[in-house]
Biotite code that builds the C-alpha atoms (Angstrom):
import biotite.structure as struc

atoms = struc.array([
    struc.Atom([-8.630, -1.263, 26.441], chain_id="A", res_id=1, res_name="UNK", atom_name="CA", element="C"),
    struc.Atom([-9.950, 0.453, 23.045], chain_id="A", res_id=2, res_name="UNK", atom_name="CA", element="C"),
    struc.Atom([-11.975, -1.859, 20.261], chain_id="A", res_id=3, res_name="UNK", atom_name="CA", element="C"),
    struc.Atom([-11.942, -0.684, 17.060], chain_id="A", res_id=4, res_name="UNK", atom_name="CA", element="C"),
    struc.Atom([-13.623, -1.805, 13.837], chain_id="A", res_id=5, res_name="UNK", atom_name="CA", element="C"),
    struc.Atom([-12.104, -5.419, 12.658], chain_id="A", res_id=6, res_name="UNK", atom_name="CA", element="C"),
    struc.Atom([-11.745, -6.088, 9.181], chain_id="A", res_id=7, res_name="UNK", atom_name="CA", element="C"),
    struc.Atom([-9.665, -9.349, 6.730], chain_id="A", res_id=8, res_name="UNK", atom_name="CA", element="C"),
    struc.Atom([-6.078, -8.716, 5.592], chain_id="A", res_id=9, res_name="UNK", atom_name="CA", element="C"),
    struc.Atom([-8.148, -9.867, 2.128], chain_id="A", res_id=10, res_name="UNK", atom_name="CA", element="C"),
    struc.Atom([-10.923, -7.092, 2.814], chain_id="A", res_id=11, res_name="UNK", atom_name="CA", element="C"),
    struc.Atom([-8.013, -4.620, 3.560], chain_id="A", res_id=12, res_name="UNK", atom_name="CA", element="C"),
    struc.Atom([-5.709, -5.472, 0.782], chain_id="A", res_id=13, res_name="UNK", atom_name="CA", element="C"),
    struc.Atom([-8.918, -5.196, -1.655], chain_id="A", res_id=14, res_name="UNK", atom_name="CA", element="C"),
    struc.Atom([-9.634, -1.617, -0.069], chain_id="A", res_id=15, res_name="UNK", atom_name="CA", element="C"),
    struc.Atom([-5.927, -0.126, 0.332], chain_id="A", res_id=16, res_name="UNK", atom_name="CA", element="C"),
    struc.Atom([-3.919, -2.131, -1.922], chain_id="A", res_id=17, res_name="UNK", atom_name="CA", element="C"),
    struc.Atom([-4.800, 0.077, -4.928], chain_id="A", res_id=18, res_name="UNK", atom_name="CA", element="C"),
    struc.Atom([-2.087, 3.135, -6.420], chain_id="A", res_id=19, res_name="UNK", atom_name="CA", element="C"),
    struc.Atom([-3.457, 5.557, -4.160], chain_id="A", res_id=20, res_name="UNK", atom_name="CA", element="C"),
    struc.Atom([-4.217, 2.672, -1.392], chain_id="A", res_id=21, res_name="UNK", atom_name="CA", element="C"),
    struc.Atom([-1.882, 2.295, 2.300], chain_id="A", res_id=22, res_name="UNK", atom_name="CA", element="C"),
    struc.Atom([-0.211, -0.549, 0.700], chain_id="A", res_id=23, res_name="UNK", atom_name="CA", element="C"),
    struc.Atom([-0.036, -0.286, -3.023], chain_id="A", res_id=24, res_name="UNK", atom_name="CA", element="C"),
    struc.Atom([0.651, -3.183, -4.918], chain_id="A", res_id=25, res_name="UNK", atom_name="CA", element="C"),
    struc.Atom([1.979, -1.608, -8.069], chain_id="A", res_id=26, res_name="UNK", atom_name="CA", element="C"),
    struc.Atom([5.194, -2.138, -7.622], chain_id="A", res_id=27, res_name="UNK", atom_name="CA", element="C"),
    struc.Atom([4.722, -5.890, -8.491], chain_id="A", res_id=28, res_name="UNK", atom_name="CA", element="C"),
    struc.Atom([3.986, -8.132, -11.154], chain_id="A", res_id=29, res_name="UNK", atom_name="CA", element="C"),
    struc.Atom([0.689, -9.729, -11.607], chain_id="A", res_id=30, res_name="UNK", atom_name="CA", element="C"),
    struc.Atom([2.324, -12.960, -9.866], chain_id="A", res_id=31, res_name="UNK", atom_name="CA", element="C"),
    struc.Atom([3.413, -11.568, -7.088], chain_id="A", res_id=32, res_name="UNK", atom_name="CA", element="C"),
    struc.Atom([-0.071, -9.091, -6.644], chain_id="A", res_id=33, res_name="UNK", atom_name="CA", element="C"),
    struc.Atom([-1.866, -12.442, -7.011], chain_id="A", res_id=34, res_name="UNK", atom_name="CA", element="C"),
    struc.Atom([0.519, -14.298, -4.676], chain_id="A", res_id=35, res_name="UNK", atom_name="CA", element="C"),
    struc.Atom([-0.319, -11.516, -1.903], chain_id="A", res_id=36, res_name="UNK", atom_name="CA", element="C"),
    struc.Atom([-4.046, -11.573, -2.567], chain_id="A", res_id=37, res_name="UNK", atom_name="CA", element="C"),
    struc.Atom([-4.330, -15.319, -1.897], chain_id="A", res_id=38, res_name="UNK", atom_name="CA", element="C"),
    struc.Atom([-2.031, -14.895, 1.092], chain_id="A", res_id=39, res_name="UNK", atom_name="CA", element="C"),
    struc.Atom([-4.720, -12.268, 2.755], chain_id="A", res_id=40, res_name="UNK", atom_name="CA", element="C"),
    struc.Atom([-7.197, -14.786, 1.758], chain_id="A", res_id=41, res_name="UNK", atom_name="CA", element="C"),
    struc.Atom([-5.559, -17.847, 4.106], chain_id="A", res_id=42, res_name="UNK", atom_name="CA", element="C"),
    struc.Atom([-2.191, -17.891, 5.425], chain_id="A", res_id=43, res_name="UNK", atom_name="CA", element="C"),
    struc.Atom([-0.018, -20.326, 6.918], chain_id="A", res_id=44, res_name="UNK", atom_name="CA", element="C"),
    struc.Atom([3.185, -19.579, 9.539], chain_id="A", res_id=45, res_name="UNK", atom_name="CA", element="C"),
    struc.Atom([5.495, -22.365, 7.695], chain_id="A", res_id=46, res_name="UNK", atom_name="CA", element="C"),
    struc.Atom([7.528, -20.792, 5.874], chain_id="A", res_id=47, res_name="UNK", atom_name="CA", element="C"),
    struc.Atom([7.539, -23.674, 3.507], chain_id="A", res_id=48, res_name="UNK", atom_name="CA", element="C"),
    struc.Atom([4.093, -22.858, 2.584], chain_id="A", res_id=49, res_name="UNK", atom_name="CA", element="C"),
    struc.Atom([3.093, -21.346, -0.668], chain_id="A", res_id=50, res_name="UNK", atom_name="CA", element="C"),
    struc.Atom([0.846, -18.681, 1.720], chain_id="A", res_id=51, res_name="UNK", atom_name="CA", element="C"),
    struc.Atom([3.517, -17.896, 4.021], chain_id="A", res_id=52, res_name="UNK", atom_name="CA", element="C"),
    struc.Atom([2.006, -15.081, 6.140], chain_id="A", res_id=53, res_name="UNK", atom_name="CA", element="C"),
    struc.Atom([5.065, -12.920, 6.437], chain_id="A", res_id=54, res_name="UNK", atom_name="CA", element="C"),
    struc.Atom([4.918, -12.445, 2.897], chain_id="A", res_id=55, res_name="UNK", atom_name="CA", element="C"),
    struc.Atom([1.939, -10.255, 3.887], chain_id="A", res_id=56, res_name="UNK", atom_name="CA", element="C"),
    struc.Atom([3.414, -8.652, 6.596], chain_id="A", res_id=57, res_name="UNK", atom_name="CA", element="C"),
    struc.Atom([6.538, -8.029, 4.699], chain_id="A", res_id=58, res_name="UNK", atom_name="CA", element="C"),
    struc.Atom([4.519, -5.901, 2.356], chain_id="A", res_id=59, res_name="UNK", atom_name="CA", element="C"),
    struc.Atom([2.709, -4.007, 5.268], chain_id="A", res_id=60, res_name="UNK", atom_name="CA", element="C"),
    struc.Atom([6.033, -3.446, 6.827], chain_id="A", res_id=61, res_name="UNK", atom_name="CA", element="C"),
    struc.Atom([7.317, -2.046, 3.574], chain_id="A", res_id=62, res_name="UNK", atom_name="CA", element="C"),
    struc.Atom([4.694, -0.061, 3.690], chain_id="A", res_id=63, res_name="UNK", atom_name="CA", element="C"),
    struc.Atom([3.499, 1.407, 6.940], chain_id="A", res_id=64, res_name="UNK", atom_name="CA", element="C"),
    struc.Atom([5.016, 2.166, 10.009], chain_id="A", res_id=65, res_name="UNK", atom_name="CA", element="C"),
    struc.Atom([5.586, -0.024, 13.234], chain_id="A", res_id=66, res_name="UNK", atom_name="CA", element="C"),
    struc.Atom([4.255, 1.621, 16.210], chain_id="A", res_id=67, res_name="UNK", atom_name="CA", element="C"),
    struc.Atom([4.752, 0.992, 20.117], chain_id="A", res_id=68, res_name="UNK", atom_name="CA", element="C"),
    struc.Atom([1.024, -0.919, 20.239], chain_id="A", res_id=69, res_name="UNK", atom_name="CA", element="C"),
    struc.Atom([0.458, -3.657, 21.955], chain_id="A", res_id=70, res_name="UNK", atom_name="CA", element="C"),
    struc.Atom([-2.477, -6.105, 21.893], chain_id="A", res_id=71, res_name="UNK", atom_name="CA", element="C"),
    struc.Atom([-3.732, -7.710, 24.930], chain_id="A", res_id=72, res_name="UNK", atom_name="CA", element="C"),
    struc.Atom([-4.519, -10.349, 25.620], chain_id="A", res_id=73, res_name="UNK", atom_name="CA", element="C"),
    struc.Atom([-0.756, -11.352, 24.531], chain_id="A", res_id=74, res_name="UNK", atom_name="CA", element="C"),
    struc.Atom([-1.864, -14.379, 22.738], chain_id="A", res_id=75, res_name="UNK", atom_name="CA", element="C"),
    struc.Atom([-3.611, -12.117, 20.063], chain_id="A", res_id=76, res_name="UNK", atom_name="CA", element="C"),
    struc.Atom([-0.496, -10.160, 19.516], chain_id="A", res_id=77, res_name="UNK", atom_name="CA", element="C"),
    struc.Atom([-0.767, -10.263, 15.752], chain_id="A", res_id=78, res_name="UNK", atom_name="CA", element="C"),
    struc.Atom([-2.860, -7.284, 15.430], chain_id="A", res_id=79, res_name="UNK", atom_name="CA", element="C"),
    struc.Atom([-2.367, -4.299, 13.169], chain_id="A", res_id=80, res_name="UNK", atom_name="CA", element="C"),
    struc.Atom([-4.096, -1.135, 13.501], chain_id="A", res_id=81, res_name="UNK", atom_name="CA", element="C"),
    struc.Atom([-4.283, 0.865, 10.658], chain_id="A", res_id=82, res_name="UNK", atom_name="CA", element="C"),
    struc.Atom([-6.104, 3.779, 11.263], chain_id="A", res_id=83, res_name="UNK", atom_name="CA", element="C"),
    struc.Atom([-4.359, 6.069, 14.216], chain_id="A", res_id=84, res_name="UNK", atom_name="CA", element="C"),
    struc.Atom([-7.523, 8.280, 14.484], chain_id="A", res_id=85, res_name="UNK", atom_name="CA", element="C"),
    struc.Atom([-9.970, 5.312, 14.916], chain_id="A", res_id=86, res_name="UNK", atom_name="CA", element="C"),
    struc.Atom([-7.464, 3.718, 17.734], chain_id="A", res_id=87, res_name="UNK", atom_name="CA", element="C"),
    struc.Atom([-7.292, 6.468, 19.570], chain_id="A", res_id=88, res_name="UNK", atom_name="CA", element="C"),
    struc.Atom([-10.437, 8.260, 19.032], chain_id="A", res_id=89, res_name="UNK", atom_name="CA", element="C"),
    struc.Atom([-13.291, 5.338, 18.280], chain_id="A", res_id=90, res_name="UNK", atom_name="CA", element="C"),
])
């Protein structure tokens, strides 16, 4: 079992979500920027909701890549890891 670092989806939208960023947001308008930014702020698995969380994760799918990681234990299985280097190295 590895730690590594924990950080918000709001702290790493506001660190990688610029043009040269992991997941750039300037491909959208300033509504849908804002609507992400409030969704890394407090989200909500209804989809229903005006923070629907897979709204976030749509945008870090569009963006990243899916590895084989798992998270134990399985109840926390919503993790991302963003940084191979720290995951595997510390």
């Amino acid at each position: 079992l590895r730690r590594v670092p924990i950080i918000s989806a709001e702290e790493f939208l506001s660190l990688e979500g610029g043009d040269d960023g992991f997941v750039p947001l300037n491909g959208y308008n300033e509504t849908k920027k804002q609507h992400l930014l409030n969704v890394a702020k407090a989200c909500e698995e209804r989809k229903i909701s005006d923070v629907f969380c897979e709204d976030l994760y749509d945008h870090y799918l569009a963006h990243g890549l899916l590895g084989p990681i798992i998270s134990e234990p399985e109840s926390e299985a919503n993790c991302f890891v963003f940084d191979k280097d720290v995951f595997l190295y510390g």
